[in-house]
N, C-alpha and C positions, 0 to 999 in steps of 0.2 A: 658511791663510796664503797670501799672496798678495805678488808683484816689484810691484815700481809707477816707473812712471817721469811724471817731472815733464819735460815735452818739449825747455822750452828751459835748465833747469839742468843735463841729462845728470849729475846723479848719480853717482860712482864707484860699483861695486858694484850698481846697480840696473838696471831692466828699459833696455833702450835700443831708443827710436823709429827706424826708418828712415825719413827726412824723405824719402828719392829712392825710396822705393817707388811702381814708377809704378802699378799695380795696386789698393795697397788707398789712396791717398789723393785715389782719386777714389770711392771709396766713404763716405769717410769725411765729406767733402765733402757728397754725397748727402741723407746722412740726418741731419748736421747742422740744428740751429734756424738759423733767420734771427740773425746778428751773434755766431755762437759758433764758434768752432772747439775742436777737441781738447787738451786738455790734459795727460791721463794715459790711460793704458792700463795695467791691474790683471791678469797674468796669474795664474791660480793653480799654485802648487807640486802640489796635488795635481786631477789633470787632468780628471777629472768636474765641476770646478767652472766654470762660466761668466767668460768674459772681460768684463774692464768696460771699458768708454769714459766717458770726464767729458768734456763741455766747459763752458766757459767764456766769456767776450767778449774774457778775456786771460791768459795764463800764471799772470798776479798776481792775478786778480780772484776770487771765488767760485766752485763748483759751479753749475752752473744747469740741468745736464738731466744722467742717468745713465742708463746701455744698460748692461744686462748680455746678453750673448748665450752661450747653451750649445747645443755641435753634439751632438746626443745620437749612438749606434747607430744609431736609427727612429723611424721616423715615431711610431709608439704610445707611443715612451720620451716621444720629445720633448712629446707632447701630455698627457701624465701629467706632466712637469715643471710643464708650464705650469698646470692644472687644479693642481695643490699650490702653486703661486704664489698661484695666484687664490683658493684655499681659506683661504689667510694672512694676506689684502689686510682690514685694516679694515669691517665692516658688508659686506663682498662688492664686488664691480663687476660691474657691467650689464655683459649680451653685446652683442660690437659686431659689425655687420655688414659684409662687404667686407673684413676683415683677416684674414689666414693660413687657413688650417682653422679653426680656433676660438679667438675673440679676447673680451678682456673690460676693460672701462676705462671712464676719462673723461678729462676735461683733463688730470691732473694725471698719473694713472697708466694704462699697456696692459699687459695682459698678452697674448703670441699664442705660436701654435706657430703654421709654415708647414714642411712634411717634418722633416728630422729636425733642425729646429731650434728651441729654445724661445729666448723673447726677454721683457724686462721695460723697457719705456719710463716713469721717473720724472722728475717736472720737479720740481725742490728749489727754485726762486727763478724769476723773472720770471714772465714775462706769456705764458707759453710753452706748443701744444697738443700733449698726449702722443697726442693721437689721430692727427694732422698727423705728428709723428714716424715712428710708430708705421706709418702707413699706406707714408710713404718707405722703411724700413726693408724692409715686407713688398714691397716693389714691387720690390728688389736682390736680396731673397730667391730671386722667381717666378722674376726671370731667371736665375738659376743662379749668384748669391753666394755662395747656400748650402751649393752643391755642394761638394764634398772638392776642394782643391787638393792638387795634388804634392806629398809630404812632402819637404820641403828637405834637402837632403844639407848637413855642416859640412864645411871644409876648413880648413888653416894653410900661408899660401902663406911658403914660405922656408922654409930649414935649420934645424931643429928642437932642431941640435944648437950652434947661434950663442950670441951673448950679447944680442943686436939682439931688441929685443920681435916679436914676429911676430903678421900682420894674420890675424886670424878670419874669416873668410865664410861666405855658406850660399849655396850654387847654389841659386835658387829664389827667389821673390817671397815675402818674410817683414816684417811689419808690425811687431815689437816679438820681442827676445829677451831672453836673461840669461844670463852664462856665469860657469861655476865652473872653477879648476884646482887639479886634488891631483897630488900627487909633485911633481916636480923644476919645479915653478915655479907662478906667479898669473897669474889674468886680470884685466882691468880694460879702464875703457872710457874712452874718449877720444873727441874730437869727431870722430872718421872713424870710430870705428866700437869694435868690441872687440879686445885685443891680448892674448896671451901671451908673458912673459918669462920664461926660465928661470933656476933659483937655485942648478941644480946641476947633476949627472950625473942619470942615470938617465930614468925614460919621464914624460910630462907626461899627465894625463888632464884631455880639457878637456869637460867636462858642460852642453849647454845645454838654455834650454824656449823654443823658437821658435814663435811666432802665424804664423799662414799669414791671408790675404786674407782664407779663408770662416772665419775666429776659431777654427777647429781650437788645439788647443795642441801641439807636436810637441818626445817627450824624445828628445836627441842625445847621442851620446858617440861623443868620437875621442882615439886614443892615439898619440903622437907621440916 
């Protein structure tokens, strides 16, 4: 099971993009196709699963290219993901040369590991090369995309004990979250960002699944 956020309808309840993340949206940039930008980001609830990217030519328009990227443990996890990718793929894919440690594709599909990251470049519509992708991708990787970013700290700036919704944050560069709250009140998200209002007395438990830059998933819990 997997949050998904659609980027310009911000969704109640769903994943929420941070458009001012200065960090990952020049990565995203990167290893975008020619005339697509991002349109979703696919965290999964249960965190061994790889983070997805869609983009698109428009919010509205089709799918046209999909990234799933998974930060494993190691380097050896990650290259056994990818090798079970590539064992799945259709009649097989040719090994490609010059991508990750051990790469395998054509146009349309790449599978690669590069350290401890496996990755699967699919192009569903146009005219679009997953190898070109694929090779962008691995080139953010080498220079240290891949690496572990700072796990983001949560905070709720304001009196916890008000009636007034209060603003969520994560100290930290974070690309897409989700937040839940149980007991004495709800989360929800708004176009600045996610909010907690309380519904009663008692403690607020607010639960998030924050993406960091290098596509880590990162679980948060704060009680207020």
């Amino acid at each position: 099971m997997t949050r998904l956020v659609t980027i310009l309808s911000l969704t109640v309840g769903a994943l929420w993009v941070t458009a001012a993340c200065a960090s990952a949206q020049p990565l995203v940039s990167r290893i975008a196709a020619p005339g697509l930008v991002l349109t979703e980001v696919r965290a999964p609830d249960d965190v061994p699963l790889p983070v997805r990217l869609v983009f698109a030519r428009s919010a509205q328009a089709r799918a046209e290219v999909r990234i799933d990227v998974l930060v494993t443990a190691s380097e050896a996890e990650a290259l056994s993901r990818a090798e079970a990718l590539e064992s799945r793929a259709a009649l097989g894919l040719p090994a490609l040369e010059g991508i990750g440690a051990r790469a395998w594709g054509h146009r349309t599909m790449v599978v690669l590991a590069r350290g401890p990251v496996a990755a699967e470049v699919r192009v569903l519509a146009g005219a679009h090369d997953a190898v070109a992708i694929a090779r962008a991708l691995d080139a953010e990787l080498a220079a240290g995309t891949g690496r572990a970013a700072t796990a983001p700290r949560l905070r709720v700036d304001g009196d916890a004990q008000g009636e007034r919704p209060l603003a969520v944050r994560f100290d930290g560069d974070v690309v897409a979250s989700w937040l839940s709250a149980d007991g004495a009140g709800y989360a929800r998200s708004t176009e600045r960002g996610w909010v907690v209002a309380r519904t009663g007395p008692g403690a607020i438990v607010v639960r998030a699944l924050a993406v960091t830059p290098d596509l880590r998933v990162h679980e948060l819990t704060l009680t207020r």
